[in-house]
C-alpha positions in Angstrom: -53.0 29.6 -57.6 -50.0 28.2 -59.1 -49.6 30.7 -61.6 -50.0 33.8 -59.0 -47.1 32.2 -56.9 -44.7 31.8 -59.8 -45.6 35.4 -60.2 -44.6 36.2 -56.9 -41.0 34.3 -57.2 -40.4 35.8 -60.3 -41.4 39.4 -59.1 -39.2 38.8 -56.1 -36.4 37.5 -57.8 -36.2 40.3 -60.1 -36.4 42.9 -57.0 -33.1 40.8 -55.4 -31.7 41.4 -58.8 -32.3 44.9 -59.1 -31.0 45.4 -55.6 -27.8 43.3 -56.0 -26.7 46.1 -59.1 -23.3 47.3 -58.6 -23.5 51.2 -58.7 -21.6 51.6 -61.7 -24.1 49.8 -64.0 -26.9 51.0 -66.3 -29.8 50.1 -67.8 -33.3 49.9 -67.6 -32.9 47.7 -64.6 -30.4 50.0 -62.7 -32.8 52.8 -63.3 -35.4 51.0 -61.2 -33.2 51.1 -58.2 -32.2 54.7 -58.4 -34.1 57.1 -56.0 -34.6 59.7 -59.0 -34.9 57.5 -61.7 -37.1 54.5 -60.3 -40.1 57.2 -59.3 -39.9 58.6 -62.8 -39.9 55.0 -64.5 -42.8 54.0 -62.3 -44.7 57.2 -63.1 -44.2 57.0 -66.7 -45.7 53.3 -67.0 -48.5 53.8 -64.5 -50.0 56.6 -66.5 -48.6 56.5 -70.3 -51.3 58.4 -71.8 -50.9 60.9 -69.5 -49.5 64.8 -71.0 -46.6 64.6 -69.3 -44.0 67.4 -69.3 -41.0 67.2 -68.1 -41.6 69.9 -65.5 -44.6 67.8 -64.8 -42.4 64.6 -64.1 -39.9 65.9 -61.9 -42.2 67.9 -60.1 -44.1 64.9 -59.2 -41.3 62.7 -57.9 -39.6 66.1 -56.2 -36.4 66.3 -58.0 -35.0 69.1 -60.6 -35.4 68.6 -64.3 -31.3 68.7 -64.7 -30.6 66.3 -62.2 -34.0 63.9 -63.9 -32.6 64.3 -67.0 -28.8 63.9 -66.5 -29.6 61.1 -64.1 -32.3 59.4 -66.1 -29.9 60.0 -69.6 -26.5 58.0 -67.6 -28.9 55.2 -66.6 -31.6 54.5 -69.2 -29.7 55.4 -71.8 -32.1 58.0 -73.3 -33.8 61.2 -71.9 -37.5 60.5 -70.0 -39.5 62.3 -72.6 -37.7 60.1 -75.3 -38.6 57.0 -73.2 -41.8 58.0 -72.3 -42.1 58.3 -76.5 -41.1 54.8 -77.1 -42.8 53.4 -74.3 -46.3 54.7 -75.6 -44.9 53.9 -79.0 -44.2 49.8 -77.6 -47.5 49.8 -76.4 -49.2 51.0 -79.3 -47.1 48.3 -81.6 -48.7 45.6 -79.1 -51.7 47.0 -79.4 -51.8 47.3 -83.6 -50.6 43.4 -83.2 -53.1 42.0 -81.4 -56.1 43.7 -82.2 -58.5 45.0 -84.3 -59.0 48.8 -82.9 -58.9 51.6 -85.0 -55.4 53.6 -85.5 -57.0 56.8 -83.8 -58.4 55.0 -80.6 -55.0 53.4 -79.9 -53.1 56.8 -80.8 -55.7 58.1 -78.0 -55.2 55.4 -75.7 -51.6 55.6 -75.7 -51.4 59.5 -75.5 -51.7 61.2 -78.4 -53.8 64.1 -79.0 -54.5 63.6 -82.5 -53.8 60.3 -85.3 -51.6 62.3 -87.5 -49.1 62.9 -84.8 -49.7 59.3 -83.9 -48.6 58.3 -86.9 -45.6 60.4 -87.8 -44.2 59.0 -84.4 -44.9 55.7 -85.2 -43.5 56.1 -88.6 -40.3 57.6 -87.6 -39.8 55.3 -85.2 -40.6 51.8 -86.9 -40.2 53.2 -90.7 -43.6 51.8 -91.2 -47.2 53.5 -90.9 -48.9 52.0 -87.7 -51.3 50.5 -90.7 -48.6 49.0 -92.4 -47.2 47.5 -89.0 -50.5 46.1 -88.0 -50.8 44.3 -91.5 -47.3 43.2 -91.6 -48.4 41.3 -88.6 -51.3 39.8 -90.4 -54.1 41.3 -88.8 
């Protein structure tokens, strides 16, 4: 019970936060609050594995894919399919850490279609096979 209402004080700090951002600033945070960016954000890490495109993405939160990408760019820092890359990527590296699954299943899980592409990803982004991550990590 205690730990579910820390939760709650914590999430509700965090949401004053957010809302207390002056305009001008960026960030992951400041993304949350926009009314473009925050849908896209939220849609992205509800469903990771999911195909998006980026037709797909601003489609579903009614918005253009100019004014998603040049919106989502100035806050986050990076476009929403590169986010949406790392993101899955993130996940993956937690998932590698602390477990035992095999390389294809987690590739699958996190949205990729097939282990090779998986991989290459992975690689370009850490400059180590998911493989070599995982037993870098001493699993």
């Amino acid at each position: 019970m205690l730990t579910r209402m820390a939760e709650l004080m914590f999430i509700e700090a965090v949401r004053r936060h957010v809302e207390q951002l002056p305009p001008q600033d960026s960030g992951w945070l400041a993304g949350l609050n926009d009314s473009v960016v925050g849908p896209a954000l939220s849609a992205i890490h509800e469903k990771p594995a999911h195909s998006w495109t980026l037709a797909e993405l601003s489609k579903s939160i009614a918005t253009s894919r100019t004014v998603l990408t040049d919106r989502f760019t100035k806050l986050v820092g990076v476009p929403p399919m590169q986010y949406l890359k790392r993101w899955r990527l993130q996940l993956a590296a937690e998932q590698l850490s602390g477990g035992s699954a095999k390389v294809s299943t987690i590739a699958s899980r996190v949205g990729y279609e097939s282990e090779a592409a998986f991989s290459r990803a992975f690689k370009k982004e850490t400059e180590l096979s998911p493989a070599a991550w995982r037993n870098a990590r001493g699993q």
